[in-house]
C-alpha positions in Angstrom: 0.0 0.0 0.0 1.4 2.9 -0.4 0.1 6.8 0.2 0.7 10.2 -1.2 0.9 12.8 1.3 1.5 16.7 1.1 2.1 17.3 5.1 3.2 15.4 8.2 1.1 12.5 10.0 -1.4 13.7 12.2 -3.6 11.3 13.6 -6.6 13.3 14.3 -6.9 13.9 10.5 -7.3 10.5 9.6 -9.8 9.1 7.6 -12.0 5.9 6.4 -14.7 4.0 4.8 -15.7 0.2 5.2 -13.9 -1.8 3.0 -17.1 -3.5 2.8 -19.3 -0.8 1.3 -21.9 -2.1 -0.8 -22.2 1.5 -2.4 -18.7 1.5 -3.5 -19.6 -1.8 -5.6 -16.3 -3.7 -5.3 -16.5 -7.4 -5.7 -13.6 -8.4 -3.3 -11.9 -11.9 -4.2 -12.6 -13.4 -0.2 -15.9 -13.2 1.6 -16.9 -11.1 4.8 -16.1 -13.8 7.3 -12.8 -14.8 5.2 -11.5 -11.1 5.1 -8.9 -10.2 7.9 -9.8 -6.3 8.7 -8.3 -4.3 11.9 -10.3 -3.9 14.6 -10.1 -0.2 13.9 -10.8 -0.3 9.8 -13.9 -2.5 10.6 -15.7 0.5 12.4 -15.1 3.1 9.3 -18.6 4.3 8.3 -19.9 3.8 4.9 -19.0 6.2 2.6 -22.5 8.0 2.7 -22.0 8.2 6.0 -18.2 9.0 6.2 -16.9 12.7 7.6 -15.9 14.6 4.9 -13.7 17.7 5.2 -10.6 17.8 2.8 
């Protein structure tokens, strides 16, 4: 993975949506219950849901 970034790491700015996300409409090669997702990453919102300020 890698990430383009134009200032320094801040945590509080961090940001994301459910890997999940029916909206998004990707078919993912391993199923819900295969898929190994953080703790953290699998309580991003959907994306109609997520914050969005940049």
């Amino acid at each position: 993975v890698e990430y383009k970034v134009d200032s320094y790491y801040n945590p509080q700015l961090e940001r994301g949506i459910l890997w999940n996300d029916p909206e998004i409409g990707i078919t993912w090669p391993v199923s819900e219950t295969e898929a190994i997702v953080s703790e953290r990453d699998a309580q991003n919102p959907l994306l109609a849901c997520a914050e969005i300020d940049f």
